[in-house]
Residue frames as qw, qx, qy, qz and C-alpha x, y, z in Angstrom:
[[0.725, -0.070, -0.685, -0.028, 7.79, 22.23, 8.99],
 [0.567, -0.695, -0.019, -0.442, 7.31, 21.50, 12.47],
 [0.053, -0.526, 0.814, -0.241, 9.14, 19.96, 15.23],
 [0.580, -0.013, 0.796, -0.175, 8.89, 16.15, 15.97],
 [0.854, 0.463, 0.143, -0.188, 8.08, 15.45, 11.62],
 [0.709, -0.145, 0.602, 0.339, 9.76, 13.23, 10.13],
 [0.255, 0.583, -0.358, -0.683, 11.47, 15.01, 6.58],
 [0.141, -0.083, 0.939, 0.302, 11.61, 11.23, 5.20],
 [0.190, 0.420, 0.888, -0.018, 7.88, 11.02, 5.55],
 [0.188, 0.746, 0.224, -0.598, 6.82, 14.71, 4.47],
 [0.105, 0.595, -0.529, -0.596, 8.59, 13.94, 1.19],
 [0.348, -0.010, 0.926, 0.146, 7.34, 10.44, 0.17],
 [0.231, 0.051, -0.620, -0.748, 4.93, 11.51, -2.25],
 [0.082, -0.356, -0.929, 0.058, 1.66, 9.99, -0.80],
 [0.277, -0.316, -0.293, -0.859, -1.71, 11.40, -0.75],
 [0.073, -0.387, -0.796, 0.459, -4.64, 11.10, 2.20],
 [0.281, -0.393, -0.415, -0.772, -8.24, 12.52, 1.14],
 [0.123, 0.042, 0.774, -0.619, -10.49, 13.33, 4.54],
 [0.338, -0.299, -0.509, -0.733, -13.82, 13.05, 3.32],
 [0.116, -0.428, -0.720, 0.534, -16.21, 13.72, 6.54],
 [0.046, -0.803, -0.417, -0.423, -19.54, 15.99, 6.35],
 [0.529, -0.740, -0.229, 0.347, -18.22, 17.29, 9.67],
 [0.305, 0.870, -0.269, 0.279, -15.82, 20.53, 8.97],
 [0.615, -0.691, 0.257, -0.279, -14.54, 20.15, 12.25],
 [0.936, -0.036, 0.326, -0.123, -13.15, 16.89, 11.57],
 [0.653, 0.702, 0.034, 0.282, -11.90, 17.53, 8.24],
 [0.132, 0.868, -0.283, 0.387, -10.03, 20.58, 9.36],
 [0.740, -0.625, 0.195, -0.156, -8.81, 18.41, 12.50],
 [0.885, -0.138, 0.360, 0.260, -7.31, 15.66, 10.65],
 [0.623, 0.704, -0.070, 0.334, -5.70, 17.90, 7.71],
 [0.372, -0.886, 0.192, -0.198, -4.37, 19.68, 10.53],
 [0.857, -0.444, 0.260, -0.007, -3.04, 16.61, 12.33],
 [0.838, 0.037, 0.409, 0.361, -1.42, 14.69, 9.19],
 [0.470, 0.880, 0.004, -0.064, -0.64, 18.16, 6.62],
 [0.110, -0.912, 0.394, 0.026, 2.92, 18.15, 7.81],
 [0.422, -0.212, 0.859, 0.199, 4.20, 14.32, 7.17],
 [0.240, 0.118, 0.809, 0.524, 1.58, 14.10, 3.96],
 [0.173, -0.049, -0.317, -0.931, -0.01, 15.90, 1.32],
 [0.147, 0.396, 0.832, -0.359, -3.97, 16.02, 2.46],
 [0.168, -0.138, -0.382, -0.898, -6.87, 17.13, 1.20],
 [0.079, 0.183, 0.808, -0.555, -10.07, 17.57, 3.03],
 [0.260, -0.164, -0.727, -0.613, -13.52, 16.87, 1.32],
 [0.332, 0.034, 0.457, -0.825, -16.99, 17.38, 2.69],
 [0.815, 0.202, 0.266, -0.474, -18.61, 14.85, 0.08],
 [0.657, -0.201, 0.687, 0.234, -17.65, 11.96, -1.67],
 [0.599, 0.685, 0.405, 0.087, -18.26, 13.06, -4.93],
 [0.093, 0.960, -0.257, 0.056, -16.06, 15.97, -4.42],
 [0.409, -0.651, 0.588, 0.251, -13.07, 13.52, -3.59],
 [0.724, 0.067, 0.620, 0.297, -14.09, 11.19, -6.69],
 [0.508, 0.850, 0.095, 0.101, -13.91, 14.47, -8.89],
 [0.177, -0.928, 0.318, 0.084, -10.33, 15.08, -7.34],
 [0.679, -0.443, 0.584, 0.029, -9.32, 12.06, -7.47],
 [0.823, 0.483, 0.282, 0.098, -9.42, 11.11, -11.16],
 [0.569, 0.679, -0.341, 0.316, -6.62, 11.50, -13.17],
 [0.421, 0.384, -0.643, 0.511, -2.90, 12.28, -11.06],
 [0.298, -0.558, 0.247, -0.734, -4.70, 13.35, -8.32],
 [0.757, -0.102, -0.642, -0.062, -5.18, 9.59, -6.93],
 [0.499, -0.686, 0.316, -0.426, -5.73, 9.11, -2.77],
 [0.390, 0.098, -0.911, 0.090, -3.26, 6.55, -1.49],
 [0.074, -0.299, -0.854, 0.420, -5.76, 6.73, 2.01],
 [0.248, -0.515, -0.359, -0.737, -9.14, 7.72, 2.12],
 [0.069, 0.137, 0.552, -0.819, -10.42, 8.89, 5.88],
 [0.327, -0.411, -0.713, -0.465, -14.05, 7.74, 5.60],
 [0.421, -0.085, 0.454, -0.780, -16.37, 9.71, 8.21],
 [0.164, 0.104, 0.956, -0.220, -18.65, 6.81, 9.61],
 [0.390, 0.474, 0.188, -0.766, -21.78, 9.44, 8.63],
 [0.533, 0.509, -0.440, -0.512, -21.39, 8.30, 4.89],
 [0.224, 0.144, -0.964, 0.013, -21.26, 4.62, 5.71],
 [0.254, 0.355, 0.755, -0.489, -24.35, 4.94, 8.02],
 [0.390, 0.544, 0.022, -0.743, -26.23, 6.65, 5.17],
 [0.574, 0.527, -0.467, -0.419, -25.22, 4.48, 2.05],
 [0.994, -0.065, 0.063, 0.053, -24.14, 0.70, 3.86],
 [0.739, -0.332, 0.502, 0.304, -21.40, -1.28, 3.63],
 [0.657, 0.452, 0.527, 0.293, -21.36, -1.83, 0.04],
 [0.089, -0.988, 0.022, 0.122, -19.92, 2.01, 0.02],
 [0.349, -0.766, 0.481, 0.245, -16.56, 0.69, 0.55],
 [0.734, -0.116, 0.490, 0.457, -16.40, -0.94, -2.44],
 [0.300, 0.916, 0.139, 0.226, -17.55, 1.92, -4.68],
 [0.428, -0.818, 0.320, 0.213, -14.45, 3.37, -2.92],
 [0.600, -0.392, 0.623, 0.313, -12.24, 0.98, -3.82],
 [0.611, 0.638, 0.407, 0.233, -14.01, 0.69, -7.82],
 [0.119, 0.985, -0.086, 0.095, -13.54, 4.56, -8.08],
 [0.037, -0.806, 0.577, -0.129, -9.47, 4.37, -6.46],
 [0.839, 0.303, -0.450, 0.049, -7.88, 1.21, -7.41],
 [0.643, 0.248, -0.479, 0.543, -5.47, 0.33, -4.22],
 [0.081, -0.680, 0.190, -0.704, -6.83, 2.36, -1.94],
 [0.400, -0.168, -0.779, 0.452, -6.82, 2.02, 1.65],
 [0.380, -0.684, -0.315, -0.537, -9.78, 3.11, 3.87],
 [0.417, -0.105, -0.721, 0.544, -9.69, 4.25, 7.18],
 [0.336, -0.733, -0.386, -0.449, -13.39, 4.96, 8.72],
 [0.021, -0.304, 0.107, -0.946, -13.53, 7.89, 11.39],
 [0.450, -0.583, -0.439, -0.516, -15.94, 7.49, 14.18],
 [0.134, -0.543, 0.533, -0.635, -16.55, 7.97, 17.61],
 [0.136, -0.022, 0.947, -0.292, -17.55, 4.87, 20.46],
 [0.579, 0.346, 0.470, -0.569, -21.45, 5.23, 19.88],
 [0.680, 0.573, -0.213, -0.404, -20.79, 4.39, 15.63],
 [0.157, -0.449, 0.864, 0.163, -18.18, 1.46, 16.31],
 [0.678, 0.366, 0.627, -0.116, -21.25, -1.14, 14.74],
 [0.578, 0.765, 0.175, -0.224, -21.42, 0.83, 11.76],
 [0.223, 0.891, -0.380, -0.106, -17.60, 0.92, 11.52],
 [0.479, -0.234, 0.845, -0.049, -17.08, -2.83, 11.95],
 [0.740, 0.469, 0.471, -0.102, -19.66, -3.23, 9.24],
 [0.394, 0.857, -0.303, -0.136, -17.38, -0.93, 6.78],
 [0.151, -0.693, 0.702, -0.067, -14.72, -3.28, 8.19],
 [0.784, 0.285, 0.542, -0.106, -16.67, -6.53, 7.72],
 [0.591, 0.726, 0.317, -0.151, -16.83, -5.03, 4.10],
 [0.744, 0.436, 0.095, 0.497, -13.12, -4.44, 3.16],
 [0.229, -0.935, 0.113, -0.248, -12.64, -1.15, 4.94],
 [0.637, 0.273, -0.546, 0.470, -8.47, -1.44, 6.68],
 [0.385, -0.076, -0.498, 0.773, -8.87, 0.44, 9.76],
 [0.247, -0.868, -0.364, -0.229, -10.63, 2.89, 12.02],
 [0.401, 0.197, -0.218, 0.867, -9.99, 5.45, 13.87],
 [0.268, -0.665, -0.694, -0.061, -11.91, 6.47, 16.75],
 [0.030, -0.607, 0.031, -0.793, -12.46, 9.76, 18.60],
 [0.180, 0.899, -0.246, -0.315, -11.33, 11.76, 20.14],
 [0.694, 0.655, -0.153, 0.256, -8.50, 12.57, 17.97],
 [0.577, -0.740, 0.161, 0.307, -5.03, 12.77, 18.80],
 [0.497, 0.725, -0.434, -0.198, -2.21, 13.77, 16.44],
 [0.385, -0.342, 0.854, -0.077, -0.34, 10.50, 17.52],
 [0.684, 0.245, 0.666, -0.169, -2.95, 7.95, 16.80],
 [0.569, 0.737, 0.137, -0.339, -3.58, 9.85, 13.81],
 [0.212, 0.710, -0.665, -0.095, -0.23, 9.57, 12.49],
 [0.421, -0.234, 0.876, -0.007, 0.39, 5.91, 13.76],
 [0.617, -0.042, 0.762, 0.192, -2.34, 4.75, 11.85],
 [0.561, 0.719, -0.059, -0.407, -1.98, 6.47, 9.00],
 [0.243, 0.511, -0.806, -0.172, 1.66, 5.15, 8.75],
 [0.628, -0.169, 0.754, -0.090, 0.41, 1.97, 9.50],
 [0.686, 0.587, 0.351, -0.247, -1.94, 1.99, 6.48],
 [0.420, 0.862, -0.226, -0.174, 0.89, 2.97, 4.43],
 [0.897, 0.023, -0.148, 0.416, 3.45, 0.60, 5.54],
 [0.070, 0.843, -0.186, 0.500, 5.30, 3.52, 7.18],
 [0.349, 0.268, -0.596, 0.672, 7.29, 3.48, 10.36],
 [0.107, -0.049, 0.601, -0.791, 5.74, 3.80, 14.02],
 [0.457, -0.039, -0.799, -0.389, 3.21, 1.44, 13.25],
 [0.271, -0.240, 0.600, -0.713, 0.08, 0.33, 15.12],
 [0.236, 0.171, 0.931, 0.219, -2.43, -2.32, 15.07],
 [0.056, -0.137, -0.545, -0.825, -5.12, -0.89, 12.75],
 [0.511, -0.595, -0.422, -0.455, -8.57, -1.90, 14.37],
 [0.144, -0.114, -0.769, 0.612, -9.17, -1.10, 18.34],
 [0.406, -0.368, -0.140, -0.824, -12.22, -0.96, 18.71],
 [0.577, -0.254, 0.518, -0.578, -14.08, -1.77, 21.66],
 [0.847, 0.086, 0.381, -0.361, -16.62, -4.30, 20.79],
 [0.851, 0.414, -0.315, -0.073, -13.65, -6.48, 18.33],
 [0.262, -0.554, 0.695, -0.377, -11.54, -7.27, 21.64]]
């Protein structure tokens, strides 16, 4: 375990599926959040709704914007059909914030924009969870 994680929150049983076509990305955020909760980092969305069935249930799904620009809005509730409760939090960078307001229009909790930072990441992951060191969930530019 590293310095500056919190043992309360590496132990809480929760789950966080990254599902981005980008490797890069993937491997960023498993990186970021592996050490306060159990991740898993997917490269298609099929591959997280074959993980996800049975125990294996995501409490957050990390939606790369790519797979929202490709399939709509109407994405994030197939999300939510497939993982009862879940909580979405779409992944993009300042030039995709339209496409990630529409996921957000559509039921989507939060974004997360790029760059990364292991902060942010963490804040709003715990936010999404109801966790400690909380933040406000959308900042995006153009919803100011």
């Amino acid at each position: 375990m590293q310095i500056g994680v919190e043992t309360a929150k590496a132990v809480d049983q929760r789950r966080v599926f990254v599902v981005d076509e980008d490797e890069i990305t993937r491997a960023a955020l498993q990186f970021m959040l592996h050490d306060e909760i159990e991740t898993h980092e997917l490269a298609t969305l099929e591959e997280a709704y074959e993980k996800g069935e049975g125990w294996l249930k995501p409490d957050v799904v990390m939606l790369g914007v790519s797979f929202l620009a490709a399939r709509g809005p109407g994405l994030v509730s197939e999300i939510n059909a497939r993982f009862p409760g879940v909580r979405i939090l779409i992944v993009c960078d300042k030039a995709q914030e339209a496409t990630a307001v529409e996921g957000l229009k559509a039921g989507a909790h939060g974004a997360v924009v790029k760059p990364l930072t292991l902060e942010a990441v963490r804040k709003k992951v715990d936010t999404i969870l109801g966790r400690g060191g909380a933040q406000p969930l959308v900042q995006l530019g153009m919803m100011a």
